[in-house]
Biopython code that builds the backbone (N, CA, C, O; Angstrom):
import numpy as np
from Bio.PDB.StructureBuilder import StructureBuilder

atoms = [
    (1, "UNK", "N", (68.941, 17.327, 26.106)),
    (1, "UNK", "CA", (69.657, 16.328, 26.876)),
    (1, "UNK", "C", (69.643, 16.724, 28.342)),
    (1, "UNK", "O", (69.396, 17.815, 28.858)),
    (2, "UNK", "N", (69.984, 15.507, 28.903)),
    (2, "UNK", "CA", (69.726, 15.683, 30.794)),
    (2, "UNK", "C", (70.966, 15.338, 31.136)),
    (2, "UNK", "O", (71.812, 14.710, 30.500)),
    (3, "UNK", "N", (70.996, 15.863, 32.323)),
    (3, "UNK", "CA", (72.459, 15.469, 33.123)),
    (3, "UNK", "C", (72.432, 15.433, 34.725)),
    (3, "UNK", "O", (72.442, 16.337, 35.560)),
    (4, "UNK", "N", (72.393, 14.012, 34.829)),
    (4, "UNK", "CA", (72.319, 13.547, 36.361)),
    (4, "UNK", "C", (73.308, 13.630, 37.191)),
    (4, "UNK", "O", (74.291, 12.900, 37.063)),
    (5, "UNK", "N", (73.189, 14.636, 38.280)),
    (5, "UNK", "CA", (73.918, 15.222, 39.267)),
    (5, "UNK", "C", (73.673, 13.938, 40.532)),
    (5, "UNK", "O", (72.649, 13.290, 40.751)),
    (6, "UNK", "N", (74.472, 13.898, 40.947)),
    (6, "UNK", "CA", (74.461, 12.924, 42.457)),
    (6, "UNK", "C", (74.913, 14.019, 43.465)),
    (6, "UNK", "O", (75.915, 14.728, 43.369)),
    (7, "UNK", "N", (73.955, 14.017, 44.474)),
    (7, "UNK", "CA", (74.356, 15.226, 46.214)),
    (7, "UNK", "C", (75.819, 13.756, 46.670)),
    (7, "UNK", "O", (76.061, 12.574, 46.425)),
    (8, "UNK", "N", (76.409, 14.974, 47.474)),
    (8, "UNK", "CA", (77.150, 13.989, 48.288)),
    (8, "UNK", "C", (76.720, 12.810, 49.281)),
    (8, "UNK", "O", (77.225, 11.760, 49.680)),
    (9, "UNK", "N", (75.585, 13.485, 49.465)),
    (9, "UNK", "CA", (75.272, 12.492, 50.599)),
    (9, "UNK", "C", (74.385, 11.002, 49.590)),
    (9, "UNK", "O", (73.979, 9.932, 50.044)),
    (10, "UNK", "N", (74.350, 11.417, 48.431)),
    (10, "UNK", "CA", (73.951, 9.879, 48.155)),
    (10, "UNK", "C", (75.631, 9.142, 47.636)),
    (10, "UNK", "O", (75.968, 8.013, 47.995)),
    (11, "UNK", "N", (76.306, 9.841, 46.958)),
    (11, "UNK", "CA", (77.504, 9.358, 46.664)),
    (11, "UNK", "C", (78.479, 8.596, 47.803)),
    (11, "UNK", "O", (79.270, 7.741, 47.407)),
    (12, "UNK", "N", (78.392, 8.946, 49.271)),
    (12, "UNK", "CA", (78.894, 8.782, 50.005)),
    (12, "UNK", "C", (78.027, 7.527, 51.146)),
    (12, "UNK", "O", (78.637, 7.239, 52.175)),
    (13, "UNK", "N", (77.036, 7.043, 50.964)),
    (13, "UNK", "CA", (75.804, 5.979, 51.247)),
    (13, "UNK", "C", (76.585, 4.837, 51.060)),
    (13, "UNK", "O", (77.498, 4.762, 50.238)),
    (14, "UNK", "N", (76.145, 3.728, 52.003)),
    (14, "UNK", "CA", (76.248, 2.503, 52.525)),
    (14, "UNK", "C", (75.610, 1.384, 51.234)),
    (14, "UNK", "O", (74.492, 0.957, 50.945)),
    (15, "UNK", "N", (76.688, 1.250, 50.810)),
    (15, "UNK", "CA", (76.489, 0.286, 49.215)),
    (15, "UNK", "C", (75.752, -1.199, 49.519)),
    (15, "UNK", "O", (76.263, -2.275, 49.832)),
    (16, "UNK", "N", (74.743, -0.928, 49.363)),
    (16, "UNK", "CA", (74.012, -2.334, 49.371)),
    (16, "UNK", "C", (74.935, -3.714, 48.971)),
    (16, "UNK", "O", (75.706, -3.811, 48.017)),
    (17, "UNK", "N", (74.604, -4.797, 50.043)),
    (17, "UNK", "CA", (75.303, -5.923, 50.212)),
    (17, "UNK", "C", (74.691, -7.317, 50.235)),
    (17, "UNK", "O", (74.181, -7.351, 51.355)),
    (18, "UNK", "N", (74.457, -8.425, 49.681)),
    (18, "UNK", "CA", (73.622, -9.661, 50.080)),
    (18, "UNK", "C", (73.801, -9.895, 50.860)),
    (18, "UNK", "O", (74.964, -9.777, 51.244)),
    (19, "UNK", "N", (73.132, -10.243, 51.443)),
    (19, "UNK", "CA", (73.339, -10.698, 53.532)),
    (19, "UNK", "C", (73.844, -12.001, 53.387)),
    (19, "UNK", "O", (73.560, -12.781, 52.478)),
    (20, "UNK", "N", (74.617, -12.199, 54.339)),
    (20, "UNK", "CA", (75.411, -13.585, 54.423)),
    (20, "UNK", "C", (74.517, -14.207, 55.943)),
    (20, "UNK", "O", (74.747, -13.874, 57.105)),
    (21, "UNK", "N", (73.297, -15.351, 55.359)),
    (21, "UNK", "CA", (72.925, -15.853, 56.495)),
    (21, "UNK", "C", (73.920, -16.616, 57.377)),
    (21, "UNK", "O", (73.647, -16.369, 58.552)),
    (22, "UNK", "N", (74.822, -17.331, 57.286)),
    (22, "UNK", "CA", (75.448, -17.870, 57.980)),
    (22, "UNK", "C", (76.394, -17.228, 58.967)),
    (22, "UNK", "O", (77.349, -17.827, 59.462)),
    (23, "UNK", "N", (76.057, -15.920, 59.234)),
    (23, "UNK", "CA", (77.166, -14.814, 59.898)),
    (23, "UNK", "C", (75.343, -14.613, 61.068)),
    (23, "UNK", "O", (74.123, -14.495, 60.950)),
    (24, "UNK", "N", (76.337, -14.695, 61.982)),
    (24, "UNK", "CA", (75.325, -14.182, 62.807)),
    (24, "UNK", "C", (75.985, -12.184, 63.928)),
    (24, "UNK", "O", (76.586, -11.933, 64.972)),
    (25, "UNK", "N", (75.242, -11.244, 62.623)),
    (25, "UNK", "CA", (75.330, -10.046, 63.496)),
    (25, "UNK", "C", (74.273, -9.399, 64.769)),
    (25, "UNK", "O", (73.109, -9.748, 64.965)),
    (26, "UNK", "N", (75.017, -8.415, 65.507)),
    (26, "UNK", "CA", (74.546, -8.154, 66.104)),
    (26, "UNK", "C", (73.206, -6.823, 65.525)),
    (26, "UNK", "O", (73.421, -5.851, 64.801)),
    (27, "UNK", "N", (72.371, -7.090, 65.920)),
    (27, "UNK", "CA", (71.123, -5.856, 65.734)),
    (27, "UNK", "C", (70.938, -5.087, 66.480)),
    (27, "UNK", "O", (69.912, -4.433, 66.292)),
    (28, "UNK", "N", (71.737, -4.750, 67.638)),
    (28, "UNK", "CA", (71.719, -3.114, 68.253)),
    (28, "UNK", "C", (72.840, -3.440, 68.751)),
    (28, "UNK", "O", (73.303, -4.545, 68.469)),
    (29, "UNK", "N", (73.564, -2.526, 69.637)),
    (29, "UNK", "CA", (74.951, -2.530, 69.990)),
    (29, "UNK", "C", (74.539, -3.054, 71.197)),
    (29, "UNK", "O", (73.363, -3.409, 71.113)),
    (30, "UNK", "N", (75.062, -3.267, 72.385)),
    (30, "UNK", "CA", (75.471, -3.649, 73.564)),
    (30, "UNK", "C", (76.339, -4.496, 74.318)),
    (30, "UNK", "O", (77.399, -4.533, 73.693)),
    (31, "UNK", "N", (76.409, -5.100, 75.208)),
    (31, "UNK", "CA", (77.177, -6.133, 76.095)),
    (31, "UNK", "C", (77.266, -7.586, 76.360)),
    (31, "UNK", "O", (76.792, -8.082, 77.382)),
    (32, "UNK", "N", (77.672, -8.043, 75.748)),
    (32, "UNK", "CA", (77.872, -9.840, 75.755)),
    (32, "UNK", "C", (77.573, -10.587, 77.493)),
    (32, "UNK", "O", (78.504, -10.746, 78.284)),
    (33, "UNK", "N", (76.595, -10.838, 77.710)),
    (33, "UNK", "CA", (76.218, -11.278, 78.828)),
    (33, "UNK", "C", (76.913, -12.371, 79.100)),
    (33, "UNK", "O", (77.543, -12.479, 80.152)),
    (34, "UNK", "N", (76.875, -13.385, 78.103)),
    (34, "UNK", "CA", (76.511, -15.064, 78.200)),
    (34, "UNK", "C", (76.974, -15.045, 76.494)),
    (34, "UNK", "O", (76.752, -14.344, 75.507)),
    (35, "UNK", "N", (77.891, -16.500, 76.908)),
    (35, "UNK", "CA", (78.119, -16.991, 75.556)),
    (35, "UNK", "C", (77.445, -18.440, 75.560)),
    (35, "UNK", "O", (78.103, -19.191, 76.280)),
    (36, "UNK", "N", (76.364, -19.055, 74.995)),
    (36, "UNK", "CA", (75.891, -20.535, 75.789)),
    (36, "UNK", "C", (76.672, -21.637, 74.751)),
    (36, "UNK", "O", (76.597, -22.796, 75.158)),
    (37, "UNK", "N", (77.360, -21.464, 73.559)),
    (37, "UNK", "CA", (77.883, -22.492, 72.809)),
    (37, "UNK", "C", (79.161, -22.443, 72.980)),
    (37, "UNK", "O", (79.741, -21.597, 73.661)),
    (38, "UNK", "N", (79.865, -23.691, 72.141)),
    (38, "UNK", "CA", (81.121, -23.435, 71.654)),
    (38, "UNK", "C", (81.462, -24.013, 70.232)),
    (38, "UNK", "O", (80.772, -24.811, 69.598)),
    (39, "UNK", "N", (82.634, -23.467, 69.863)),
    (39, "UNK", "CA", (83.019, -23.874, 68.261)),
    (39, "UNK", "C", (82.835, -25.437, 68.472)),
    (39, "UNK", "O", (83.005, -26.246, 69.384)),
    (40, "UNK", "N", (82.348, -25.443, 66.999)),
    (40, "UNK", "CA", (82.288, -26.753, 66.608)),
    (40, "UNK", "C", (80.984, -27.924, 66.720)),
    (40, "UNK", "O", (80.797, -29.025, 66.203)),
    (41, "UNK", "N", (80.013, -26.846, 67.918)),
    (41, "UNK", "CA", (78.694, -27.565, 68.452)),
    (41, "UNK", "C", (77.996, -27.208, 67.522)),
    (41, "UNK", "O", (77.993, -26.180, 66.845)),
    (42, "UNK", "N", (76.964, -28.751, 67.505)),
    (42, "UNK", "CA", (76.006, -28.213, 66.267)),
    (42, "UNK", "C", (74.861, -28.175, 67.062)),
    (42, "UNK", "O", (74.614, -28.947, 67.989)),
    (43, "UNK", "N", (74.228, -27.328, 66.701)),
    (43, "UNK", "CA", (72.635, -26.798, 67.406)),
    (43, "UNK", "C", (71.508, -27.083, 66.576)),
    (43, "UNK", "O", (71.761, -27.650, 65.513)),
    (44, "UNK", "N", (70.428, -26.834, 66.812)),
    (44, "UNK", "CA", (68.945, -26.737, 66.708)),
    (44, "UNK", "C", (68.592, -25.601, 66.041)),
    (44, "UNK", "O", (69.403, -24.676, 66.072)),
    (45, "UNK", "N", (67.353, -25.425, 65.320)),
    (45, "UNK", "CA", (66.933, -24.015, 64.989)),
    (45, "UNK", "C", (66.139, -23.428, 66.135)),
    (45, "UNK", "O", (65.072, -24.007, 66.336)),
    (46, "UNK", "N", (66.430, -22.355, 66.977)),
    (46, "UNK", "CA", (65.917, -21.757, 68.033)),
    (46, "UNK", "C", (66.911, -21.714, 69.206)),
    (46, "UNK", "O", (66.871, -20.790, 70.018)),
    (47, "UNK", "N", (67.934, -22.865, 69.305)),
    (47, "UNK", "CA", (68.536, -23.124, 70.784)),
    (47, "UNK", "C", (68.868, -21.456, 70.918)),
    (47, "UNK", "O", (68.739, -20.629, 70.017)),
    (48, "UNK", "N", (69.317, -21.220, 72.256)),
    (48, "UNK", "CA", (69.638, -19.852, 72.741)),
    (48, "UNK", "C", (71.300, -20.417, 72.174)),
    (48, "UNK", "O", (71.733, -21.557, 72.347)),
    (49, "UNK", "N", (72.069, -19.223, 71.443)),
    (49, "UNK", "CA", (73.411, -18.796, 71.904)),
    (49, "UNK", "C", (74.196, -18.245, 72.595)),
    (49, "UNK", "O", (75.122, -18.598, 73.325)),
    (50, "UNK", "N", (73.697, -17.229, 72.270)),
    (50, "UNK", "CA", (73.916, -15.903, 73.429)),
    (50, "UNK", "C", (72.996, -14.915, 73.794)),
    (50, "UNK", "O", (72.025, -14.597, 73.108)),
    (51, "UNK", "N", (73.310, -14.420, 74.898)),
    (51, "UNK", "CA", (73.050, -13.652, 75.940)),
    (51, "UNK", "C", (73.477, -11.886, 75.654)),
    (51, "UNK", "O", (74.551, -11.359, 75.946)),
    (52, "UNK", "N", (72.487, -11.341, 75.118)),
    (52, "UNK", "CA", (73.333, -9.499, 75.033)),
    (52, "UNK", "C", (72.187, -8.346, 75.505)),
    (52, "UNK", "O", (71.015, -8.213, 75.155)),
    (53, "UNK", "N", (73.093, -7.503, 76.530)),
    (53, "UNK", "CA", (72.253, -6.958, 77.393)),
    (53, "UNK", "C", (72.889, -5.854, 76.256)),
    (53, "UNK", "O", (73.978, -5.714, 75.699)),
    (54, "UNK", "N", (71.020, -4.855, 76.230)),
    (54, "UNK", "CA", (71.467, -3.738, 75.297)),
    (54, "UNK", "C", (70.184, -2.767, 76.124)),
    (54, "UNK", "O", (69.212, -3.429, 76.488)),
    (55, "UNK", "N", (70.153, -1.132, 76.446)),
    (55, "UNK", "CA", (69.219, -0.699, 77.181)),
    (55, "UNK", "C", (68.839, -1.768, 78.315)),
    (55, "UNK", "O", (67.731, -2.282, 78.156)),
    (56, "UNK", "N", (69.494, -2.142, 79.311)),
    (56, "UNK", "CA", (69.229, -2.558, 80.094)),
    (56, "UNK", "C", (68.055, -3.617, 80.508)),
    (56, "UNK", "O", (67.273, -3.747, 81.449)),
    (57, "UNK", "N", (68.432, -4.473, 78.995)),
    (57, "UNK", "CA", (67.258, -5.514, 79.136)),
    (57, "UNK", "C", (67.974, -6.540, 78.237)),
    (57, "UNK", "O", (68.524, -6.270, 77.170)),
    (58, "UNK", "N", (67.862, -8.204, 79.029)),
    (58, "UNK", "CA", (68.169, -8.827, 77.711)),
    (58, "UNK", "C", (68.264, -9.461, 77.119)),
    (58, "UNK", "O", (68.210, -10.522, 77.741)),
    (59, "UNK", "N", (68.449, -9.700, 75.752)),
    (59, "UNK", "CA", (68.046, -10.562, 74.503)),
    (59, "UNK", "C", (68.447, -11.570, 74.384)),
    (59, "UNK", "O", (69.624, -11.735, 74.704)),
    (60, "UNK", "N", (68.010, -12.214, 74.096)),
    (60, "UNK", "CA", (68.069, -14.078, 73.855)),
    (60, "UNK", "C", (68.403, -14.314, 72.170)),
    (60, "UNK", "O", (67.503, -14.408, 71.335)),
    (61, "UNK", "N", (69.522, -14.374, 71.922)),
    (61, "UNK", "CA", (70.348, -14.188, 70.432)),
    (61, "UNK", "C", (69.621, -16.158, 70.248)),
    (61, "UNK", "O", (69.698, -16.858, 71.258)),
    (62, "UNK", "N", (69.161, -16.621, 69.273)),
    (62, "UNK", "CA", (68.808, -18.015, 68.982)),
    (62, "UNK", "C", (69.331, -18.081, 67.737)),
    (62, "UNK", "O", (69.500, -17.131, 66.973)),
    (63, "UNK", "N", (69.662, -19.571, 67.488)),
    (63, "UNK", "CA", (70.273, -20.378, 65.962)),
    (63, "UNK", "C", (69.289, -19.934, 65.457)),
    (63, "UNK", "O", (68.247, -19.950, 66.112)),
    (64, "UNK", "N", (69.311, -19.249, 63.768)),
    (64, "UNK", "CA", (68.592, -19.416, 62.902)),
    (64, "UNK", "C", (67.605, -20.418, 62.452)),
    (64, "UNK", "O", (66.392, -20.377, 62.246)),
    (65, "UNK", "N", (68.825, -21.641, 62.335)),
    (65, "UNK", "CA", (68.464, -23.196, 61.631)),
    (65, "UNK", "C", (69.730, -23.850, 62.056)),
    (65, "UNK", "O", (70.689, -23.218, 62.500)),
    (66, "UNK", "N", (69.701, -25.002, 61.919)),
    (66, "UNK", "CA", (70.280, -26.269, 62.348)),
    (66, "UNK", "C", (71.437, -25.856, 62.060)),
    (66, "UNK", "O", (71.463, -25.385, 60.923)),
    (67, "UNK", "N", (72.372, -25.826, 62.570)),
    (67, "UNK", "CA", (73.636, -25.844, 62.221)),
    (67, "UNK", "C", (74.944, -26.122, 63.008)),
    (67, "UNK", "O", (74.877, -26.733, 64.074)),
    (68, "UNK", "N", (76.257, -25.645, 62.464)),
    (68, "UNK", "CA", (77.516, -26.039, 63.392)),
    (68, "UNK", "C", (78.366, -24.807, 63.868)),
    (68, "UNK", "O", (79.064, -24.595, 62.876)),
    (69, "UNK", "N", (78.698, -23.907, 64.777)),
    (69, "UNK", "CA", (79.276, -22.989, 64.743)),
    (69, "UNK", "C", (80.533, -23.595, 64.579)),
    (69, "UNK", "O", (81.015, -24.678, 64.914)),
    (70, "UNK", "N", (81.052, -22.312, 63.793)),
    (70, "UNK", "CA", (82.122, -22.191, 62.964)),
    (70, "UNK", "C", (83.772, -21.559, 63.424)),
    (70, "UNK", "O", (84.946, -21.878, 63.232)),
    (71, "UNK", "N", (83.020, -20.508, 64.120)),
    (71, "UNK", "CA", (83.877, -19.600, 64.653)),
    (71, "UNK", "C", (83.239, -18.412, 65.473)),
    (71, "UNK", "O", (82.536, -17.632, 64.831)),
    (72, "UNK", "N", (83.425, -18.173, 66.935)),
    (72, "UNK", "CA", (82.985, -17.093, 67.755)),
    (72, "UNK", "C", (83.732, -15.946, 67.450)),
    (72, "UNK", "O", (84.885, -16.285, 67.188)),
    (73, "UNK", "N", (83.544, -14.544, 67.359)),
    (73, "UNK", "CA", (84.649, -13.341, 67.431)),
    (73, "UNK", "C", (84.106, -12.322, 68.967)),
    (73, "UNK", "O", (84.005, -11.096, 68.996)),
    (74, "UNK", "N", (83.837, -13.271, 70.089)),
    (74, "UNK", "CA", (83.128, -12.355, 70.377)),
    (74, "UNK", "C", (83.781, -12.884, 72.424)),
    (74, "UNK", "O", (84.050, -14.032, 72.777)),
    (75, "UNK", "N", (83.842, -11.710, 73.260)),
    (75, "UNK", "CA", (83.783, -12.793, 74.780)),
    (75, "UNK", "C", (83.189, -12.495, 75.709)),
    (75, "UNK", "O", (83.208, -11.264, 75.712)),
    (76, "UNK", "N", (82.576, -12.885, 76.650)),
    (76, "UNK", "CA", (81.453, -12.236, 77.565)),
    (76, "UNK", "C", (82.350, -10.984, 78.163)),
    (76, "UNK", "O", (83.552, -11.017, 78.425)),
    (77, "UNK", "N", (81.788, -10.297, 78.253)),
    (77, "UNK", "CA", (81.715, -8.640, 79.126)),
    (77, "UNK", "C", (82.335, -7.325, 77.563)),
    (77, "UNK", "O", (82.627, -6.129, 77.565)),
    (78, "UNK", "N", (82.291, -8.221, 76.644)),
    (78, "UNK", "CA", (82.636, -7.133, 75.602)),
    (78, "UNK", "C", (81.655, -6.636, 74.840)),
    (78, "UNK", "O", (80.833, -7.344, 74.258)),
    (79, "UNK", "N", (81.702, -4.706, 74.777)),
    (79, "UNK", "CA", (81.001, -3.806, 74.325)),
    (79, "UNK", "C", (80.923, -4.140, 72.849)),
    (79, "UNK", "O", (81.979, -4.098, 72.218)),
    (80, "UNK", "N", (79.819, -4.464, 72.229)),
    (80, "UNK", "CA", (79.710, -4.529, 70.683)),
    (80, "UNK", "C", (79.150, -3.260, 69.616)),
    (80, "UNK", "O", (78.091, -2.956, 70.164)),
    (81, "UNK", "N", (79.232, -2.701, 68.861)),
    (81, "UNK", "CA", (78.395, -2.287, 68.226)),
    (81, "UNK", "C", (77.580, -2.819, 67.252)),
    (81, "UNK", "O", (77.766, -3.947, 66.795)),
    (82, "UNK", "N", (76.326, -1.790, 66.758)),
    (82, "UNK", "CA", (75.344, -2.570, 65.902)),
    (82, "UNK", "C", (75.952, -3.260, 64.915)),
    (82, "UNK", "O", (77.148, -2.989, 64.798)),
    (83, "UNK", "N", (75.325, -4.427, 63.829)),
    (83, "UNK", "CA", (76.329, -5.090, 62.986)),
    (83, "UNK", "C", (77.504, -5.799, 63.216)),
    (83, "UNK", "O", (78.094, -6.285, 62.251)),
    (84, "UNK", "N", (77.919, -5.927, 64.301)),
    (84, "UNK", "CA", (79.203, -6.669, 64.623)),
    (84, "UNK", "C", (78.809, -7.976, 64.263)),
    (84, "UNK", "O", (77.701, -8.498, 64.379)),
    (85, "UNK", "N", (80.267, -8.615, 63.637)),
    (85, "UNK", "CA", (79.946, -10.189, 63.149)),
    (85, "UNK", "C", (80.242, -11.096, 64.613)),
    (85, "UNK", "O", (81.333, -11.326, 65.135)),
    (86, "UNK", "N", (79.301, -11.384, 64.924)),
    (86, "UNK", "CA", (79.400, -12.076, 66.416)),
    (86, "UNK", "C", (79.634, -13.459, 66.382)),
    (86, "UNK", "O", (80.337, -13.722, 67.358)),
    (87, "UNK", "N", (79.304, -14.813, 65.517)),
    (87, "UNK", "CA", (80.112, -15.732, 65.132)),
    (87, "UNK", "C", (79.339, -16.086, 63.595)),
    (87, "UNK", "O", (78.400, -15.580, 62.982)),
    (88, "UNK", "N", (80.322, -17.293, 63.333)),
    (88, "UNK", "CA", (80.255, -17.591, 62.075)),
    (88, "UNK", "C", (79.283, -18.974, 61.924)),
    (88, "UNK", "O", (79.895, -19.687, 62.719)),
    (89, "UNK", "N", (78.440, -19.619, 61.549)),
    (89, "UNK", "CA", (77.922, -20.702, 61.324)),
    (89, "UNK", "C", (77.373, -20.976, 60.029)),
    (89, "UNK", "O", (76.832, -20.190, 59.252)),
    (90, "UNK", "N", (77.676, -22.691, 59.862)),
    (90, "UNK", "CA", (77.199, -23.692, 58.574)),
    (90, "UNK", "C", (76.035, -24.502, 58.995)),
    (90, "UNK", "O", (75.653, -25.079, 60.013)),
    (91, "UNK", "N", (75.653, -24.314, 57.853)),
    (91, "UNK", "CA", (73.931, -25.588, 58.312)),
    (91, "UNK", "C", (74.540, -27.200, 57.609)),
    (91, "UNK", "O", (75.212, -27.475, 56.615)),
    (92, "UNK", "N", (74.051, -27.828, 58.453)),
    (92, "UNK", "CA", (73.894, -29.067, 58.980)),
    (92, "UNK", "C", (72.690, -29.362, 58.699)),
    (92, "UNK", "O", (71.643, -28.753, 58.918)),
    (93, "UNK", "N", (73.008, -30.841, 57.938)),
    (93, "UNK", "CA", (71.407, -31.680, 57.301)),
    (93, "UNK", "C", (71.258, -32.415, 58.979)),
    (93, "UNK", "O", (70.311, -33.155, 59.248)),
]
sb = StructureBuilder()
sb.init_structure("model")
sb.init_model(0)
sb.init_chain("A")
sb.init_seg("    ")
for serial, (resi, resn, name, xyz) in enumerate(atoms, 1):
    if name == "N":
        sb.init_residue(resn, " ", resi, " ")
    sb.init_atom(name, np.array(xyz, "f"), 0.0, 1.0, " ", f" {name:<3s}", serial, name[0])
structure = sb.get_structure()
């Protein structure tokens, strides 16, 4: 017979999660430049949302797909880290 040992460092690992497309996070940390929407506007797939300067260059955050934002958690000049839920949006036929 066998007996499976787990190290700490896998016991203690980041538990896999289904991604919630309708959450729009951030993918590196940095600074909220520009917010270009507001709750309740429904957008395009591509329009720009926001604006986030990260290494001193910066990114053009775009709608996934068609949709309505839901809810912002986020306000220009605030420090984010990676993964932050930056707003919430529903798709729209």
């Amino acid at each position: 017979k066998y007996e499976t040992t787990y190290t700490k460092k896998y016991l203690n690992r980041k538990v896999w999660a289904e991604p919630n497309f309708n959450n729009i996070n951030s993918y590196i940390p940095g600074t909220i430049i520009d917010i270009l929407v507001k709750e309740g506007q429904v957008l395009n797939e591509g329009d720009s949302i926001i604006v986030l300067e990260a290494m001193k260059m910066y990114n053009d955050v775009q709608m996934p797909f068609k949709g309505r934002i839901l809810k912002i958690n986020i306000e220009k000049g605030q420090k984010i880290p990676k993964n932050f839920l930056m707003m919430e949006i529903e798709p729209v036929d």
